[in-house]
Every structure is written in structure tokens, then in C-alpha cells.
N, C-alpha and C positions, 0 to 999 in steps of 0.2 A: 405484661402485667394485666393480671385480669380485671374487669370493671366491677365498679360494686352494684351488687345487687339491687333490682328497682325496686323491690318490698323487704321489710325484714322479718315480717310474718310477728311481729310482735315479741321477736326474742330479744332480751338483753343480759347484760350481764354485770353483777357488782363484785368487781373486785376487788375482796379482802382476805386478802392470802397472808398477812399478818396484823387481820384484826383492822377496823378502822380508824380513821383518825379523828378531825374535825369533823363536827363541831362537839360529836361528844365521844371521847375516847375508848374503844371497847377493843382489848386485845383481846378476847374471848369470841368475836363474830368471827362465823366465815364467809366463804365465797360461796356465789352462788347464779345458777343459769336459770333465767325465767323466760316463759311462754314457749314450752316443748311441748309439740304435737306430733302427729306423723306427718304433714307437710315438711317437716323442718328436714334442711339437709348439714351437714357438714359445712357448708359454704355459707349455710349461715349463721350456725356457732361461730365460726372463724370470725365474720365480720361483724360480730354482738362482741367478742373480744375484742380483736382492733378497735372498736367505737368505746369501750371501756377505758381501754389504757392509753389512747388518744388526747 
């Protein structure tokens, strides 16, 4: 298993892949990946999702 990354370079990620819930209802929002640059790798989308649905 690989270790998690020492920086996350600022990427997270809100996942609303059917709309959010609390505290105010919005089935019309989506999902979305913030703080993409060119430093960003794959490894660290991955662990911006893991830390989401965590």
C-alpha cells in the first residue's frame, strides 16, 4: 500500500455526483476538482478523492 502524499498541493474535491445534501438541498449541483496546476499528479487527484468520500 502506497503512503499518502506529504503535500496535497491544494487539490480537493467536493463530491456531488447526485447533487448535495445538507444543510441546503441542491439536486442540481455538481462535482467538482479544485486547485489544478501543472504540479498536480494523478496521485494526487486520487488522494483529493479518497479524502472526499473518507
Amino acid at each position: 500500500m502506497a503512503a499518502a502524499l506529504p503535500d496535497d498541493h491544494g487539490v480537493y474535491m467536493v463530491p456531488a455526483f447526485t447533487g448535495l445534501g445538507a444543510p441546503h438541498r441542491d439536486p442540481q449541483a455538481r462535482g467538482l476538482i479544485c486547485g489544478l496546476t501543472l504540479d498536480i499528479t494523478a496521485d494526487h487527484v486520487a488522494q483529493a478523492a479518497l479524502e472526499a468520500v473518507a
